[in-house]
C-alpha positions in Angstrom: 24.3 5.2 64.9 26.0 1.7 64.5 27.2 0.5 67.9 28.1 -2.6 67.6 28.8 -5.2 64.8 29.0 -9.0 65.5 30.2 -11.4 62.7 30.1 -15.3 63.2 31.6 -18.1 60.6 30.9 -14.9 57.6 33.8 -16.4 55.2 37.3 -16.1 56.2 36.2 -14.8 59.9 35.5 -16.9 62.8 34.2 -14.7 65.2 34.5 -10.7 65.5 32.9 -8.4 67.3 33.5 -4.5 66.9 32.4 -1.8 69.0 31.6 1.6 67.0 31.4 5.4 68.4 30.7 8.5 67.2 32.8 10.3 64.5 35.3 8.7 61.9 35.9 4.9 62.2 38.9 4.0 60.5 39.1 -0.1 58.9 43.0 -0.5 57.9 44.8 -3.2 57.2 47.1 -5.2 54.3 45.6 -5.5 51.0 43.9 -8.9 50.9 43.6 -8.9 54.6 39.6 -8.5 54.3 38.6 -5.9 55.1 35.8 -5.3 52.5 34.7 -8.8 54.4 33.4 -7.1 57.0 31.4 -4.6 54.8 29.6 -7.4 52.9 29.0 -8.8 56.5 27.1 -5.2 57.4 25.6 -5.5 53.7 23.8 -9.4 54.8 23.0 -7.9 57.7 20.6 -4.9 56.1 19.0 -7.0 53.9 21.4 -7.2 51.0 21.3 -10.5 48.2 24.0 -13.4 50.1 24.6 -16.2 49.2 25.4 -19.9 50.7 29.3 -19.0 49.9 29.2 -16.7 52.3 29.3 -19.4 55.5 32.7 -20.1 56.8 34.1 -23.6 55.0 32.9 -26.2 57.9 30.1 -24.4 59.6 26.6 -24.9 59.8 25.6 -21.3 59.6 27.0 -17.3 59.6 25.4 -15.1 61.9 25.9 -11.6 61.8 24.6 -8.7 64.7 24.2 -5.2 63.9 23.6 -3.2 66.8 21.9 0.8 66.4 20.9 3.3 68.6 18.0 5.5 67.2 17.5 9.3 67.3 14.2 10.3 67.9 12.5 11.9 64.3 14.9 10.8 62.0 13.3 12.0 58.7 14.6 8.7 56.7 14.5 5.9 59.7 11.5 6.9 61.2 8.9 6.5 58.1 10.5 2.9 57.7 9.8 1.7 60.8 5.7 3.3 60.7 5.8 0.9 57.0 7.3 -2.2 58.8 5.7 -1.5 61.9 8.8 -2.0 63.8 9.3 -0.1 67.4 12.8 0.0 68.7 13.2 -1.1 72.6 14.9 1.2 75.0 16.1 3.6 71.8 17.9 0.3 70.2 17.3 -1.3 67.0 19.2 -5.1 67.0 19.3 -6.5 63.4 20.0 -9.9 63.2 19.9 -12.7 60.2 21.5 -16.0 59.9 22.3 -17.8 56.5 22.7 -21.4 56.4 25.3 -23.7 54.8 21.8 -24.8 52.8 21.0 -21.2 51.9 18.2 -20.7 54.0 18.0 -17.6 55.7 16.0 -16.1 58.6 15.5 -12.4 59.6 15.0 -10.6 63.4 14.7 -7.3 64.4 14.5 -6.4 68.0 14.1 -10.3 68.0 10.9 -10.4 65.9 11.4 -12.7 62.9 11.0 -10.6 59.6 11.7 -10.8 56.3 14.7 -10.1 54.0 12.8 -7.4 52.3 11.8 -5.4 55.6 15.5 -6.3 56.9 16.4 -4.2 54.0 13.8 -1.3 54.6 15.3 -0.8 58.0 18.8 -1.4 56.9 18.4 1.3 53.7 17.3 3.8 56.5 20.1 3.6 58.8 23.3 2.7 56.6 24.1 4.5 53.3 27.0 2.5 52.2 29.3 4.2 49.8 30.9 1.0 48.0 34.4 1.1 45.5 32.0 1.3 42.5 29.4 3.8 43.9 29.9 7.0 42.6 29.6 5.1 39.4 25.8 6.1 40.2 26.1 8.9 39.2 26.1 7.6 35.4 22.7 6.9 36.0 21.1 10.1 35.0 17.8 8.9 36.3 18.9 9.2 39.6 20.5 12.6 39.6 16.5 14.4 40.4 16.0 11.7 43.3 19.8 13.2 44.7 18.4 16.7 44.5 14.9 15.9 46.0 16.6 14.0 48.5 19.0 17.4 49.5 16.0 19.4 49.3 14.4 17.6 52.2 10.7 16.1 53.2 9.0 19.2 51.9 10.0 17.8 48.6 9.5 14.7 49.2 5.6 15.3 50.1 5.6 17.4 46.7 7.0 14.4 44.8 4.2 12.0 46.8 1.4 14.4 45.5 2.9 14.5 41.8 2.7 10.3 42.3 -0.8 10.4 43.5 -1.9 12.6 41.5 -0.5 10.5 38.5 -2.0 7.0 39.8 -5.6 9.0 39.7 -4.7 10.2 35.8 -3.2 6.0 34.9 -6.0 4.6 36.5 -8.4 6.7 34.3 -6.2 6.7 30.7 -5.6 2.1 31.5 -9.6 1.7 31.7 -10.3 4.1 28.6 -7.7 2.2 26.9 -9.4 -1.2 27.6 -12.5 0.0 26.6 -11.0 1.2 22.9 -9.3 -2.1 22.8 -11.9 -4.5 24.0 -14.7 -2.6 21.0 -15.0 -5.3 19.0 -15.0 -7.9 21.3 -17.7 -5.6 23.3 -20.1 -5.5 20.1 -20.0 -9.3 19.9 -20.9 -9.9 23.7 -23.6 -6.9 23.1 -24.9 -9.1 20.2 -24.9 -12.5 21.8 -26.2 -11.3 25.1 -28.9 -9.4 23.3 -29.8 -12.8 21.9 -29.7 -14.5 24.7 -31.7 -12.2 26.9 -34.7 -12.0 24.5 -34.6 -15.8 24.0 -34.9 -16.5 27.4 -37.6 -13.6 27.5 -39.7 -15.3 24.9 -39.7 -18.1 26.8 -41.6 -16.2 30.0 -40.4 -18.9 32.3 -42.0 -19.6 35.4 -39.8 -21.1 38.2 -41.0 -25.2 38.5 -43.1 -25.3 35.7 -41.4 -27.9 33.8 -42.3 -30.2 37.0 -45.6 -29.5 37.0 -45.9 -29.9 33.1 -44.3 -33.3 33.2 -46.8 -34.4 35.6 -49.8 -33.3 33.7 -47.8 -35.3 30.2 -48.0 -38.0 32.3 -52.0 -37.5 33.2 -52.8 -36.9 29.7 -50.8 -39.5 28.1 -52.6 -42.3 30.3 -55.8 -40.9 30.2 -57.8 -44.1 29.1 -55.8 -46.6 31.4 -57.0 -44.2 34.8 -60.6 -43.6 33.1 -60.9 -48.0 33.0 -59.5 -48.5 36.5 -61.5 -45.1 38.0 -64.9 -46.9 36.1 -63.8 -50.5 37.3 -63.5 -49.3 40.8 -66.6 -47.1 40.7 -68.9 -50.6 39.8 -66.7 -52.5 42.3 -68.2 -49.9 44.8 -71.5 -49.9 43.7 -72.0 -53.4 42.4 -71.0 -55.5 45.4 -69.1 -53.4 48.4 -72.2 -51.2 49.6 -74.3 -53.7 49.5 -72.3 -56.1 51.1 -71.9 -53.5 53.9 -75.5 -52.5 54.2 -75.8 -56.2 54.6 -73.4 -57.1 57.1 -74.9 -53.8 59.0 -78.3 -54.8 59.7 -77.5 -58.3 60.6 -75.6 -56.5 63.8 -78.1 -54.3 64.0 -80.6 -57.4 64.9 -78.0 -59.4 66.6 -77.1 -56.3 68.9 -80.7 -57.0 70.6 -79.2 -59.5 72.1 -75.7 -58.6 72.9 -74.8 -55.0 73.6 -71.1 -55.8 73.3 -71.7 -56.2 69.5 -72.2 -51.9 69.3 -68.5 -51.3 68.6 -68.6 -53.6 65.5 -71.7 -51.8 64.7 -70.0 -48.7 64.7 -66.9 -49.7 62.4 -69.1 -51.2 60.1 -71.1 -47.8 59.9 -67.7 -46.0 59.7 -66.8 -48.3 56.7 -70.7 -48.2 55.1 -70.2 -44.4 54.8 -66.1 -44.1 53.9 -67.2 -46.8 51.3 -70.3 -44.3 49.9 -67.8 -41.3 50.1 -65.2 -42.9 48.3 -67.2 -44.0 45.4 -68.7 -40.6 44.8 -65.1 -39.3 44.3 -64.2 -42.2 42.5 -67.2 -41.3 40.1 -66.3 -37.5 40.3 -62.4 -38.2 39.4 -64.0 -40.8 36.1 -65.7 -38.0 34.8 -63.1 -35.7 35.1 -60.3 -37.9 33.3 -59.3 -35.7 29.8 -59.0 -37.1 26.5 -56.9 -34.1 24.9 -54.4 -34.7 22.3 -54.0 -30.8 21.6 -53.6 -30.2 24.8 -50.8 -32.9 25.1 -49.0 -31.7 21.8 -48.7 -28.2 23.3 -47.2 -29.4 26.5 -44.1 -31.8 25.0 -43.8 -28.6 22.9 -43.5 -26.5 25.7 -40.9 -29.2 27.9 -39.1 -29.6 24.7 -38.7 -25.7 24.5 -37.4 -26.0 28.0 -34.9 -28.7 27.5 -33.5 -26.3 24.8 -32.9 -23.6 27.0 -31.7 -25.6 30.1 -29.0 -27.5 27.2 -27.5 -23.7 26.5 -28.5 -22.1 30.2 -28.8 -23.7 33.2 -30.4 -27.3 34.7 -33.5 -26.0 35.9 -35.9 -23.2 35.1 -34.8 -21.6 38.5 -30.8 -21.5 37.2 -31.6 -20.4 33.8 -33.4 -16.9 35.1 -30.4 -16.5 37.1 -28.3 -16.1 33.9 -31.1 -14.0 32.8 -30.1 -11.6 35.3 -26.4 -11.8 34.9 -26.6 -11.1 31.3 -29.1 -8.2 32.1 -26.5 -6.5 34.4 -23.5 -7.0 31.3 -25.8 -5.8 28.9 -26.0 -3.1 31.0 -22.6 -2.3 31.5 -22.3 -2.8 27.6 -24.9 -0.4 26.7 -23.4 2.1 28.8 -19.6 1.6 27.9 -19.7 4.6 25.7 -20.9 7.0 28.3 -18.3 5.7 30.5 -16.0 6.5 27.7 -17.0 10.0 27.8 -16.6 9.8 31.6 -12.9 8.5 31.6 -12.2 10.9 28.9 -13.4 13.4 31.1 -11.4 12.0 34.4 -8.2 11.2 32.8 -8.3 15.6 31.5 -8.9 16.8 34.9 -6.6 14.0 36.5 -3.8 14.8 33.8 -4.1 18.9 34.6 -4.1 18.3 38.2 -0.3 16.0 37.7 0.3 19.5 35.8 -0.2 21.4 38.3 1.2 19.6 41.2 4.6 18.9 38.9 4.7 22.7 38.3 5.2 23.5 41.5 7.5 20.6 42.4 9.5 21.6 38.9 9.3 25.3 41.0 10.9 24.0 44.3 13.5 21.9 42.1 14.7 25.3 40.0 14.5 27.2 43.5 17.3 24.4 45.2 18.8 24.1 42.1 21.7 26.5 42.4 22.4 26.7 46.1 22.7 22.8 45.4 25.3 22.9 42.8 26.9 26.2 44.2 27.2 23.7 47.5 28.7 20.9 45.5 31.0 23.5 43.7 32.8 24.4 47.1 33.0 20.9 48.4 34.9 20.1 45.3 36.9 23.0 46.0 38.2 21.7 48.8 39.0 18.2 46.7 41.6 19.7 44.9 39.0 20.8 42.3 39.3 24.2 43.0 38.6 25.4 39.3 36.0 22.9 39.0 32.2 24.3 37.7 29.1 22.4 38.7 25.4 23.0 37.8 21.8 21.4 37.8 20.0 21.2 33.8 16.4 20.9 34.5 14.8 20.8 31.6 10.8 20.6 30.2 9.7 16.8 29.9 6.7 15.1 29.3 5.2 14.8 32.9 5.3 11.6 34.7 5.3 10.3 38.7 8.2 11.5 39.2 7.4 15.3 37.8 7.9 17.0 34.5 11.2 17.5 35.0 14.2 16.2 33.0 17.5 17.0 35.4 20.9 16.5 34.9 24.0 17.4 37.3 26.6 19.3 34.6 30.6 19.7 35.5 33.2 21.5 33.8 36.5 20.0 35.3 38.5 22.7 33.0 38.9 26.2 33.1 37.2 27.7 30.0 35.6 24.9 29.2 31.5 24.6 28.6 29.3 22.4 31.2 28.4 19.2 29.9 27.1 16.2 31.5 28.7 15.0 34.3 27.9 11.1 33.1 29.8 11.8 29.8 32.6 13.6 30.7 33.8 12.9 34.3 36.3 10.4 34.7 36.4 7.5 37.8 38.4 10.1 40.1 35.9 13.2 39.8 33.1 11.2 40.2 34.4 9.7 43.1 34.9 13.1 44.8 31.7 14.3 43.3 30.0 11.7 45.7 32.2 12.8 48.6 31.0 16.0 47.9 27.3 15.3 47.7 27.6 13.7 50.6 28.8 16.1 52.5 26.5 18.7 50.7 23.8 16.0 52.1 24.9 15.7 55.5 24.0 19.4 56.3 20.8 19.1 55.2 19.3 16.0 55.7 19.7 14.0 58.9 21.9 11.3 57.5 22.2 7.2 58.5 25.3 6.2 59.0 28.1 6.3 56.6 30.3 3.9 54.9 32.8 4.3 52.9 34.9 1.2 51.0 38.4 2.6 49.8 36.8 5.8 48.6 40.6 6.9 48.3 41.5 4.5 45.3 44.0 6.7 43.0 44.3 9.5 45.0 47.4 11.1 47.0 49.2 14.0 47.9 47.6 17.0 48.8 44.6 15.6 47.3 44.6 13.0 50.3 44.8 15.3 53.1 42.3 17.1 51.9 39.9 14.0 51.6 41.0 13.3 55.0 39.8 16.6 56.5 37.1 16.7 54.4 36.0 12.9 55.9 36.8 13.9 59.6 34.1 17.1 58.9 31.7 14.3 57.3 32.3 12.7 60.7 31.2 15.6 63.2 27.5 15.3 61.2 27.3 11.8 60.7 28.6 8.2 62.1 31.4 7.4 59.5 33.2 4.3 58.6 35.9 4.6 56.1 38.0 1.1 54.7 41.3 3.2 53.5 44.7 2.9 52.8 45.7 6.7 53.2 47.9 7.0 55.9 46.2 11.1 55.6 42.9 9.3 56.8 43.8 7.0 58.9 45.3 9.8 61.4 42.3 11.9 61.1 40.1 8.5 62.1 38.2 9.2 65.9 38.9 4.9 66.5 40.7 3.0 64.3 40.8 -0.4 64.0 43.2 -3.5 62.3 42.2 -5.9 60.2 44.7 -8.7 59.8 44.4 -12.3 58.1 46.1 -15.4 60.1 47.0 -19.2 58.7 46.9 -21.0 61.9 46.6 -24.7 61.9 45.9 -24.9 58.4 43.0 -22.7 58.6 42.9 -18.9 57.7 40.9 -16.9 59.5 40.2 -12.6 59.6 40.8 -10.7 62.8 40.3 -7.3 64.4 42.0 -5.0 66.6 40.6 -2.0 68.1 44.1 0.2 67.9 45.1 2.9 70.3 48.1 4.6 71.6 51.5 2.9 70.4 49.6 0.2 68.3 47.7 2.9 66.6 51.3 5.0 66.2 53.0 0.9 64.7 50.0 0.7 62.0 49.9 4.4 60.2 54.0 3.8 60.3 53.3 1.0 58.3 50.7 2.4 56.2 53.5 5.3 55.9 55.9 2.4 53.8 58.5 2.6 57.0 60.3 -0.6 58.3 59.7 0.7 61.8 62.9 3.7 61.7 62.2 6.4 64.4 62.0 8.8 61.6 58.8 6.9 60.4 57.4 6.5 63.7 58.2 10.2 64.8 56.3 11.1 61.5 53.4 8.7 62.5 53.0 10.5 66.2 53.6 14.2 64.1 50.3 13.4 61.7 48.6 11.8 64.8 49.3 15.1 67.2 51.6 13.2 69.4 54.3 15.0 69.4 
């Protein structure tokens, strides 16, 4: 229930604040006087579109407050704040949002910043706002099955969900069989080039680093004669003058060390060197006579690297990267090979998935049919008591081609006339039934789903009379099952209002602002006079207590 609204620097108002109850709020006030202000205020407020024109001329900002208390398992509020992950505090739900002169806005509930589209989650569960152009609605035939699931309550609702899930499962399977029809040809080609590419590579028989290790045996081969002179060069060096000149310089310390021990370390390095010296030109001789002269075996190996240089131009920068793609175009071939069994197996999915939204929307299409006339006969006596006494209404639900919303194609049907056939109510009604068509489906709605609270702009345009008092009554009832705010200018509702409060526009100093006045007592008994057409007579007054039950 809305308990209290606050509006700051929100167009022509400066600063209101109204305090709500239970029952049948009554907005009155001069035509012009803005009334429907306020409403737009309560629409920025639960997340409806607003723009920058809506801050008062000369402020910063408009700020508007929205107050709630929360009953516990509301079947609408509670599943919106599980989505948002909102909790209310102390049974309360604040909703806040400022809009700058700039058009920035900013969101809060229970002072936790949120977004616009959340606000609006929250805001959709709590208010149902009936606007001036509402009931037009009901043109929308579309919308006429989400009315009756919505009357029929949560067990429908979970019905609908399954129908919906049931129908992803069946899309899912019918989009990726359709991509796979679609995407044939293009498969083929990637099944041929990958195909080539695969047993390219596989020719090759790669081995990870070779083409290091062959570029350093090119480079052996190729300078095979320059490291055969130098290994033969060094080999005489060794043997020509170094040993000997070691063996030499070896036993002249040996003789000398006769004489002076201290000479046995120099002795010993020159020993060290003698046999490093013998060992090194046995390799040195060893590594000459292994130098190869093989010009086949050097054409084969430029063959080879310029094999590899093909593949790494098309494949990857090393050996290493190139069987990586090896294996990448191994797993799409793969997936290729098999895309016609997983035809088979998505054609086989998207059967079973479509039979199972079958199933599920026969039974929803069963629960529909079932609430179908108790619905309409509801609706029927509603209207009844909105001076459509003669009035016939009726639910089509016809055979469609099933979807997520069911296999159901529904239509509300009215017959204003007596004698006349039912025909659609979108065709035929005119602005005034369907206006009271949505009274009466919310009334219906009210006794059978726990409803957010209601709101109501000028729902009594072109109608009077008898017509009017029974709108009024019919509005007060609304009122004992829901919170109900009503913007009228029905002096028949205004009466039946549980508070009722003035709105009234004021030019002072040069600025114009909208104000609001709680009325009770005599001030209550001065505005239905006015609302009456009296200039303030007795007789209009006395009238004014009569309908008010003060006299």
């Amino acid at each position: 229930m809305l308990t209290e609204l606050s509006v700051e620097n929100f167009a022509l108002v400066e600063r209101v604040r109204l305090r709500f109850g239970a029952g049948l709020n009554l907005l009155t006030g001069e035509t012009g006087a803005g009334k429907s202000i306020l409403l737009d205020a309560l629409g920025m407020v639960l997340g409806e579109r607003t723009s920058a024109d809506s801050v008062r001329h000369g402020a910063d900002k408009a700020r508007v407050e929205a107050v709630f208390t929360m009953t516990a398992g509301d079947p609408r509020l509670t599943p919106a704040l599980e989505t948002t992950g909102i909790e209310p505090e102390d049974g309360l739900l604040i909703l806040s949002r400022e809009l700058s002169a700039t058009g920035k806005s900013n969101a809060r509930i229970n002072g936790r910043t949120v977004t616009v589209a959340t606000l609006k989650v929250i805001g959709d569960a709590l208010v149902d706002i009936h606007g001036q152009h509402e009931h037009q609605s009901l043109m929308v035939v579309e919308r006429h099955v989400e009315l009756l699931d919505a009357w029929c309550g949560p067990e429908t609702e979970v019905l609908r969900a399954s129908v919906a899930a049931a129908w992803d499962s069946y899309a899912a399977a019918r989009d990726e069989r359709e991509a796979l029809l679609r995407e044939a040809r293009e498969r083929a080609r990637n099944l041929d080039l990958y195909s080539y590419q695969r047993d390219e590579i596989d020719v090759a028989a790669l081995i990870p680093g070779e083409d290091d290790e062959l570029l350093a045996e090119k480079l052996r081969l190729g300078s095979a004669e320059r490291l055969h002179a130098a290994s033969s060069a060094a080999y005489g060096a060794l043997q020509g003058g170094a040993l000997d000149g070691l063996s030499q310089a070896v036993r002249e310390i040996e003789r000398a060390q006769k004489f002076d021990e201290g000479l046995s370390s120099i002795l010993e390095s020159l020993n060290s060197a003698l046999y490093a010296a013998d060992d090194a030109m046995r390799e040195v001789r060893s590594y000459r006579d292994s130098v190869e002269f093989n010009p086949n075996r050097l054409t084969q190996i430029e063959d080879r690297l310029d094999t590899l240089k093909s593949l790494k131009r098309k494949y990857g920068e090393s050996t290493a990267d190139i069987l990586r793609y090896r294996e990448e175009i191994g797993q799409k071939l793969s997936t290729l090979e098999n895309a016609e069994e997983r035809l088979a197996e998505l054609e086989a999915l998207e059967k079973a998935a479509f039979a199972e939204v079958e199933k599920r929307a026969a039974v929803l299409t069963k629960a529909r049919k079932k609430a179908a006339e108790p619905f309409a006969k509801g609706i029927q006596n509603e209207l009844k008591d909105l001076a459509m006494a003669a009035t016939r209404f009726a639910v089509s639900i016809e055979p469609r081609e099933p979807g997520p919303g069911g296999a159901d194609a529904l239509e509300f049907l009215i017959s204003p006339n007596p004698g006349e056939p039912l025909k659609p109510l979108a065709k035929i009604a005119s602005g005034g039934e369907l206006s009271r068509v949505m009274l009466a489906l919310k009334s219906v709605m009210s006794k059978h789903v726990a409803p957010p609270t209601l709101v109501f702009d000028e729902i009594d345009t072109g109608i009077g009379g008898r017509t009017a008092t029974t709108l009024a009554e019919k509005l007060h009832t609304l009122g004992k099952s829901a919170q109900t705010l009503c913007i009228t200018h029905l002096p028949q509702i205004a009466a039946r209002g549980d508070a009722h409060f003035f709105i009234e526009k004021r030019t002072e100093k040069g600025r114009t602002t909208v104000s609001v006045v709680a009325l009770d007592g005599e001030s209550r008994v001065q505005e239905l006079a006015r609302m009456l057409g009296g200039n303030g007579s007795e007789t209009v007054l006395a009238h004014a207590r009569e309908m008010l039950g003060k006299l």
